[in-house]
N, C-alpha and C positions, 0 to 999 in steps of 0.2 A: 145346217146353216147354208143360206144361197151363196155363193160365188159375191153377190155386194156387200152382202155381212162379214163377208170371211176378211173383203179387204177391206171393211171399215176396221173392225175389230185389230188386224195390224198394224192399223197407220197410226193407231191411239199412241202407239210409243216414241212416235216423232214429237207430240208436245213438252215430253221427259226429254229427248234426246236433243232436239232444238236448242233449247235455252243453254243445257249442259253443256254442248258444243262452241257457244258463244261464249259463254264464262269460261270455259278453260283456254279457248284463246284470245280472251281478253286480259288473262290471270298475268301471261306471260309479257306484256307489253310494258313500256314506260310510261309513266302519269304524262308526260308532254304527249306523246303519240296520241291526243287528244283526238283527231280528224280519222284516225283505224278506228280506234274504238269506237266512235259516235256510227263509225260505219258500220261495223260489227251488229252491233247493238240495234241500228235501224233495220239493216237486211235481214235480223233475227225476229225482230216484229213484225216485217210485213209478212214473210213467211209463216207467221204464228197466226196473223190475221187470214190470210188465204187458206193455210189449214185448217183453221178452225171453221169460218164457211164452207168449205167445198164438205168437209166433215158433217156439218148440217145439214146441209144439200143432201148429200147421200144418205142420213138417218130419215132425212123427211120422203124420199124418193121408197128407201128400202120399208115404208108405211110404219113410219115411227117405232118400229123393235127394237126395245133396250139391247144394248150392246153388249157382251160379258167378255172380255179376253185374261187368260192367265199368261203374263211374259217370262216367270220364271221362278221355278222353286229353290228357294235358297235354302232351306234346310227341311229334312223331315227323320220323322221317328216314327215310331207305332202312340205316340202321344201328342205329336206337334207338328203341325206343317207350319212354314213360315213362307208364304207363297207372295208374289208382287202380281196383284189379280187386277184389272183396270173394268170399268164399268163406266156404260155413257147413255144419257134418256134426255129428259127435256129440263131437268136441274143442270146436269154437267152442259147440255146444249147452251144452254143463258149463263152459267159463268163462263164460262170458253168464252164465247162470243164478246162479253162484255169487258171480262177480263183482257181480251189481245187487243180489242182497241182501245182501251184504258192504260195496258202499257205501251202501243203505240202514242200516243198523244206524249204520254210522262215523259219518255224518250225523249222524244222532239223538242221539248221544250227544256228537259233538263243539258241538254247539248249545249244550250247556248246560257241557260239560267246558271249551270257548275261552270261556266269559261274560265280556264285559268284559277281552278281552284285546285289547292295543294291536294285533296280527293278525290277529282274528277275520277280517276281511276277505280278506288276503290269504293264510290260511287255507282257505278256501271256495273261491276262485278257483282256486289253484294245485290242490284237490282235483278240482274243474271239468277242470281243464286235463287233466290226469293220468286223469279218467275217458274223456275222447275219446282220448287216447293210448292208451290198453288197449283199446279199441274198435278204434283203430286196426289195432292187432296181431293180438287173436282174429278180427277179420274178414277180415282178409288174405288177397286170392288169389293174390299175387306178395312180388318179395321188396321193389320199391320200396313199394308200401303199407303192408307191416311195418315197414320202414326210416323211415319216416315218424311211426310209434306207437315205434320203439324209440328215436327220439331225445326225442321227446318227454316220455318216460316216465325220462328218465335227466335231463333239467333240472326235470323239477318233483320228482325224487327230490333232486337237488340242494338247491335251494330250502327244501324242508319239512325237508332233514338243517340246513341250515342258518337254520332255524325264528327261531331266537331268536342273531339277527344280531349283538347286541351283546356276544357271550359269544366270546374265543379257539375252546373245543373243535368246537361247533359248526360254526362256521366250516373249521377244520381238519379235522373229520372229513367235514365236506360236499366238503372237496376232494379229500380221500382217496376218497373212494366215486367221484368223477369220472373217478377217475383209472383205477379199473378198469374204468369205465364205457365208457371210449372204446378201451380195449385192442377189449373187443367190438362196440364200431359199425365199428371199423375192420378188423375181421376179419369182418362181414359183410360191408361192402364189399368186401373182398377173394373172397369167397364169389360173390356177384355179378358179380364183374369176369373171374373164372373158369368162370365159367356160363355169362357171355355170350360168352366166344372156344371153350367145348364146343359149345353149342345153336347160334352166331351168330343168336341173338335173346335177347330180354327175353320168356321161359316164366313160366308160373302152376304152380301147387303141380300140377295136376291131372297136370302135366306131367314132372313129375319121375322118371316111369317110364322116360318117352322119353328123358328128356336122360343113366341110367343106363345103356340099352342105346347108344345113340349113343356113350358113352365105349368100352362093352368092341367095340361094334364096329370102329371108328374104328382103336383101338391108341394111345386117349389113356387107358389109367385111373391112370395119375398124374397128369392133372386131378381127375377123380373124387376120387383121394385128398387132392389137397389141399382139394377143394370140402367133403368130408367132415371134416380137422380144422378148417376155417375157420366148422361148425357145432358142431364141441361146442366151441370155445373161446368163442365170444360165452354158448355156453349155459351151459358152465362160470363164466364170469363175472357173469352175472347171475343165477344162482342160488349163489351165494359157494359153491363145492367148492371141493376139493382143488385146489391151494394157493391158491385166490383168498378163502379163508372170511373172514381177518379182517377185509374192510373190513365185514361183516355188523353185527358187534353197535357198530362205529364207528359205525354209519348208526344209530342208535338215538336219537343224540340231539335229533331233534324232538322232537313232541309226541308221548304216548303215543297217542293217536290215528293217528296218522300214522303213526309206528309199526306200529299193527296193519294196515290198508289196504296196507302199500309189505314190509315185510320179515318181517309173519308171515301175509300170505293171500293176495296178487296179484300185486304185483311181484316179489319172491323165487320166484315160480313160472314167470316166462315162458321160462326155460331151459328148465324140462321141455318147456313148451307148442312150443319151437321145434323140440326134440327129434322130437318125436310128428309136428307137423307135417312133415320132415322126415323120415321115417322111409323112405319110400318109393323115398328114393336109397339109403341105405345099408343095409337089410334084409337085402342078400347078404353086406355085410362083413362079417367073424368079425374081425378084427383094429380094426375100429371097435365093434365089442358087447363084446370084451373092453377096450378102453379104456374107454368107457363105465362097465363096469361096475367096473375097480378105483377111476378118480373117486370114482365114487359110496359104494363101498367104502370106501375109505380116510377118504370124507368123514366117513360115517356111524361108523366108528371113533372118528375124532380128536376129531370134533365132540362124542360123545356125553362122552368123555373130559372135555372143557373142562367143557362143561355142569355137568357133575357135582361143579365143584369154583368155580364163579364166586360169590360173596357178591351180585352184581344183578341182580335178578330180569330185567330186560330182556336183558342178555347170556344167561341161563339160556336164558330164549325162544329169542333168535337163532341159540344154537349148537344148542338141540333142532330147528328148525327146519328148519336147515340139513342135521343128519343125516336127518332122516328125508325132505328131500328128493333125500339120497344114496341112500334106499333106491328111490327115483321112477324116480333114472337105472337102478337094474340093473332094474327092472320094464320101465322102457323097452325096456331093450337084451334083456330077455327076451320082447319083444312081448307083455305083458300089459296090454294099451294100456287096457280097461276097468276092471284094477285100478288102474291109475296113477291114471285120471278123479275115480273113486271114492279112493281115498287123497288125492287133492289136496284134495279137498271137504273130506273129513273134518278134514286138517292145516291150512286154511284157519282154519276153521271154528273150532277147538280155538285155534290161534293169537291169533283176532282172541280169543276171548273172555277168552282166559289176560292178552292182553295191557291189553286192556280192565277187567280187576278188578282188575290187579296194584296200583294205588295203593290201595285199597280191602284188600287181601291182605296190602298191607307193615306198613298201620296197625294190621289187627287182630293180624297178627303180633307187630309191638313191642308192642303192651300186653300183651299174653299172654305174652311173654318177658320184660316189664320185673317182672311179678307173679305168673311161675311160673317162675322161673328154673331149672335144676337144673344143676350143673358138668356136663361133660362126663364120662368115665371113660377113663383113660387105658387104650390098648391098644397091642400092640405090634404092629408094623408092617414086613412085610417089605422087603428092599431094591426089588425089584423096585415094589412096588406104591408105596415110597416115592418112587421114580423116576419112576413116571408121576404121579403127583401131582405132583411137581415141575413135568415138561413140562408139565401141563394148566395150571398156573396161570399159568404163561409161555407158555401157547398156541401151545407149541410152536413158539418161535418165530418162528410164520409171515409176522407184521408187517418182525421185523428181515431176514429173511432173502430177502422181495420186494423190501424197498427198498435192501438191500446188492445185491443182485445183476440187480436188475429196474431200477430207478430211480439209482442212485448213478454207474454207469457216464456216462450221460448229462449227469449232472449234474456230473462233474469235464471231460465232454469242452466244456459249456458254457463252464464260469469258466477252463479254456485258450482260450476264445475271445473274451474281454473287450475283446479289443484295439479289434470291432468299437465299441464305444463312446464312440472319439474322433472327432470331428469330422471332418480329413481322411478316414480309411477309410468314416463316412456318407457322406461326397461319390463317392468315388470307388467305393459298393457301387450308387449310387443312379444314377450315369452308366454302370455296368456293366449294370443292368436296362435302363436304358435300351437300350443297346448289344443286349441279349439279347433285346428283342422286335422290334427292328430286324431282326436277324438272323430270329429265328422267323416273322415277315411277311414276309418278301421272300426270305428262303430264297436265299441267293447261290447261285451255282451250283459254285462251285469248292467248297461244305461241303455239298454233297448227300451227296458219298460214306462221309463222316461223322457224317452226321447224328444217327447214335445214341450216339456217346460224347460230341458237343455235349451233346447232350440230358440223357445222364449227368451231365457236368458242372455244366449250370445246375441239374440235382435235390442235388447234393451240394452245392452256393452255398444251395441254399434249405433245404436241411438244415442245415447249421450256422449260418444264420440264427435258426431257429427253436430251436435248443438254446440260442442267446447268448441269446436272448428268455425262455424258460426259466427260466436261472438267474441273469439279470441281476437285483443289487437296487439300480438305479440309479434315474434318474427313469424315470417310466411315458411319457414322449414318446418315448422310445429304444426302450424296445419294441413299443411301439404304427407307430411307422413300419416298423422292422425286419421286424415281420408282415406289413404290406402290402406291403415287397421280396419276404421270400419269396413271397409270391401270386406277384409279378411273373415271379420266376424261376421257377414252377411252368408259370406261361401258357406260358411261353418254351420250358420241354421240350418240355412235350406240344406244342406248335406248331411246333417244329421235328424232332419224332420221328414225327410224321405227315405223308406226301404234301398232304392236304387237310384242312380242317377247315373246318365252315360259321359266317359269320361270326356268324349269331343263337345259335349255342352258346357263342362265347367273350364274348357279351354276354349271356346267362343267368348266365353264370360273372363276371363281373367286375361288374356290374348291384350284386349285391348285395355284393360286396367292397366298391368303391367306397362305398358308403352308408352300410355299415358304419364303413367308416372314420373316413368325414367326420361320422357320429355321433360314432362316441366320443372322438374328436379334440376335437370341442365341449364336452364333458362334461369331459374332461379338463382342457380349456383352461380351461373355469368353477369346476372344483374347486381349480383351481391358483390362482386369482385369490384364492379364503379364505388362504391364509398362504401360497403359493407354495413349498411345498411339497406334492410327488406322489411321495417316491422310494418305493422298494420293499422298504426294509428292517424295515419295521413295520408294522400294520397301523394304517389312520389313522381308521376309521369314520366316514366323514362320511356315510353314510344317515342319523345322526342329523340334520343340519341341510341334508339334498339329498336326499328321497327321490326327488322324481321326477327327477333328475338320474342316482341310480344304477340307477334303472330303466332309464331308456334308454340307460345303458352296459351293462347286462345283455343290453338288446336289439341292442347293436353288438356285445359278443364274443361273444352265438354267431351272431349274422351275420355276422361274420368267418370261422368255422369252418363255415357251409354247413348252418347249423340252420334245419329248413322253412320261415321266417318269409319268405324273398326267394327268388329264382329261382338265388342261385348252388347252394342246394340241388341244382337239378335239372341246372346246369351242371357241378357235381362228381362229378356219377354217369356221367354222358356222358363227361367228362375223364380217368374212369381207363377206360374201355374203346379208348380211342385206346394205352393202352399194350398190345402185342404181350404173348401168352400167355406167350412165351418170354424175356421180355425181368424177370426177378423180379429183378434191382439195382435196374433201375428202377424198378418195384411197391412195392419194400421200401422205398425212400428215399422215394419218394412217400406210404406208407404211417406211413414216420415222421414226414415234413412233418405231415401232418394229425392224428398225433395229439399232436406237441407244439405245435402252433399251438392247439390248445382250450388247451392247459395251462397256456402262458405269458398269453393271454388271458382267462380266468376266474382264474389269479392276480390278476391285475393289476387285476380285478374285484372282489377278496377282498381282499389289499392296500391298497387305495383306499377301499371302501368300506364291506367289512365288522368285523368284530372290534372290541376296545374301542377307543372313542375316545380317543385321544394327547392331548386336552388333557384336567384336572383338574377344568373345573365338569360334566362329564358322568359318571354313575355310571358304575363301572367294574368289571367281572367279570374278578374274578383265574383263571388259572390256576388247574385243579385237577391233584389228582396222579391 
């Protein structure tokens, strides 16, 4: 590498380090200190803008060479590196570029749009947070360093949907967006867990050429093919397609600020981004290009449909958004990777500003409607077209029809599981774990020859653990232990479904369970001490009178689920590659562990502490329809 590559390839970690920098001295400040912060936060943007060109500059000078740098190995074995590898060409060059002046502008505007809002602060921060997590992502030379920005990217999306805490919708709609948030981290994971029993190692994007011929050679390309829909389903889902669209314009209820940054120009687009990135495994596949492209299709159909008939200007946004990042996906699947570039910029671009005038648009609207009225004129209307006006304004509906068929099943298999809720059955689920890491540590030798339908077993204990956690709405102590059995029984498969396992991985993995726990155990125990009541059937809002209480229960449920903050992050990446390639009961159960243990824990987060507050001297924001 020349002496200019060497120092491109360095500076990529100021885009990580930037933001990071700004957010933790933004963290420390007062919500008044309004005039630091807005300062913080500009002088952090323009410096992300300037880096981010002169970075171009220098990749177009250095005769466009993808850029590869590894920052830093955080763990290795003779079976697992866990490496933070950054990668930069003319994808990462267009969202960099688009993305700093995109949060330039949002900045500037929300300065003066959050004035003297009880969040300005935390505001700012979670924007902070969420700009190093997309730095995260476009800079990514593996798939653990994207995994890293794509968690990150879906709790401050969380957070900002859930803006204005003291309101039911909000809150509801932030859970909802969570919910298909994690279908996708957990089909990456699965994407990775399958890469790594194709490659037998932890490969960088450069490599993905390699790890396609090694499949067709091999005589494994149903890895390949599942490696391939384990990429367009996170991408499908983070860019709201076909059928995942409606948590999209749910997600609207932050600030309109927020809004514009997360679901009309940066976040709404990292599906294509993973797409593109990812290209280079499935390029040969015609049966992956034509899935790709009817998603995209159908989205850009259905969506345009809705749009076209919604009375909110912010839903209008979200569903035009959405289709025409339907038309992103067949560009994709048609390898027209620098129209793609180019149309994301421009529907960013168009996005933010649409979204950004819309209060400004509604008001000149009604005065001009209120003083130029004119009836409408009745026309007639055929049945067809009557029909699809129907479905659009019913959004075809795509809301009733995920949670009837996606979510409901779960949810009755839960409240047949209630039983876990009486006291003898804790005792004896709790001397069962016990019993099951006993077993997975010393490994008797008369269940060696069984080992794997043990193993089966203690993953379906921890599976219907976490479903009873789920849809429990009892007190929050029962499902908050409940979670930490199931961890127990998870250790216990994988420890007993493997020969060997080193003991510094299952204390990366349990390190931050443990802490988690014993946080929000305390949180909880101090919430309960106000009226002694914590159950689950209402929401109770005590953020108003415990913020930094529900802070750091926020900080225990997704450290319970393996979110970058502790090392069990890195222990759960390692933990599913000890399951066998062949072995997908187990994968799928384990797969579902992890994604209803976010769901019952961020309830139980939301529940507790967000939505209006249950008692009457505190304002209270009713339901809307």
């Amino acid at each position: 590498m020349n002496q200019l590559g060497n120092i491109l390839s360095q500076s990529i970690g100021l885009f990580i380090i930037l933001p990071l920098l700004a957010f933790f001295a933004t963290l420390f400040l007062q919500n008044r200190s309004e005039r630091i912060i807005g300062r913080i936060v500009r002088v952090s943007k323009v410096l992300y803008i300037v880096a981010s060109v002169l970075l171009a500059a220098g990749w177009i000078w250095n005769g466009l060479t993808p850029v590869s740098y590894k920052l830093a190995t955080v763990y290795q074995s003779e079976h697992f590196v866990f490496a933070i590898q950054f990668y930069y060409d003319e994808i990462t060059a267009a969202f960099s570029i688009v993305g700093s002046l995109l949060f330039f502008l949002v900045a500037t505007f929300s300065k003066y749009y959050m004035h003297r809002d009880e969040g300005y602060k935390r505001f700012f921060t979670t924007i902070l947070l969420f700009a190093a997590g997309f730095n995260f992502i476009i800079f990514s030379g593996n798939f653990e360093t994207l995994f890293i920005g794509w968690e990150i990217k879906g709790l401050c999306s969380f957070l900002l949907i859930a803006f204005y805490r003291n309101r039911y919708l909000p809150v509801k709609n932030a859970y909802k967006a969570i919910t298909n948030y994690r279908i996708s981290d957990v089909a990456l994971m699965l994407a990775m867990w399958m890469m790594h029993h194709l490659t037998h190692q932890n490969i960088t994007f450069l490599q993905l050429d390699q790890a396609r011929e090694t499949a067709l050679q091999s005589g494994h390309a149903w890895m390949a093919v599942f490696i391939v829909c384990m990429f367009i389903l996170p991408a499908t889902v983070k860019s709201a397609q076909f059928p995942f669209t409606s948590w999209l314009p749910r997600a609207m209820e932050g600030p309109t600020s927020s809004s514009a940054i997360f679901y009309g120009s940066l976040s709404v687009h990292i599906g294509v981004f993973l797409l593109l990135r990812t290209h280079s495994f499935w390029q040969d596949m015609l049966w992956a290009k034509i899935t790709i492209i009817i998603i995209g299709g159908l989205t850009g159909i259905f969506a345009t449909l809705i749009a076209r008939v919604q009375p909110n200007v912010k839903t209008q946004i979200a569903y035009s958004s959405a289709a025409q990042i339907g038309i992103m996906f067949i560009e994709v699947a048609l390898g027209f990777h620098w129209l793609v570039l180019i149309h994301f910029a421009g529907n960013a671009f168009l996005r933010t500003y649409q979204l950004l005038v819309s209060p400004s648009v509604l008001n000149y609207l009604v005065h001009h409607q209120y003083f130029h009225y004119h009836p409408p004129q009745e026309k007639a209307v055929g049945k067809i077209k009557a029909a699809l006006y129907i479905l659009a304004v019913k959004e075809w509906n795509l809301d009733t029809i995920m949670f009837r068929y996606l979510w409901s099943p779960f949810k009755w298999i839960g409240r047949k599981l209630q039983f876990y809720g009486s006291k003898p059955v804790a005792v004896v689920c709790a001397l069962a774990g016990a019993g099951a890491l006993f077993i997975s540590v010393y490994k008797p030798v008369f269940l060696t020859d069984q080992a794997g339908i043990i193993a089966l077993v203690f993953m379906v204990i921890a599976c219907t653990l976490t479903l009873f956690s789920f849809s429990h709405r009892g007190q929050a102590f029962n499902v908050w232990i409940y979670l930490l059995l199931a961890h127990v029984f998870i250790i216990s498969a994988i420890g007993i479904n493997t020969p060997h396992i080193n003991t510094l991985e299952i204390i990366f993995y349990t390190s931050g369970i443990v802490a988690a726990f014993a946080i929000g155990w305390y949180c909880l125990h101090k919430t309960w001490l106000a009226d002694h009541d914590i159950s689950l059937g209402q929401h109770h809002g005590y953020v108003y009178e415990q913020k930094t209480t529900a802070l750091l229960f926020l900080i225990a449920s997704v450290g319970l689920l393996g979110f970058p903050v502790t090392a069990a992050f890195v222990g759960i990446d390692i933990f599913f590659t000890y399951v066998r390639g062949d072995q997908f009961l187990l994968i799928i159960l384990l797969a579902l562990c992890f994604i209803f243990i976010e769901f019952a824990a961020i309830r139980v987060f939301c529940r507790i502490y967000l939505g209006p507050h249950k008692q009457n001297y505190h304002p209270v924001a009713y339901r809307s329809s």
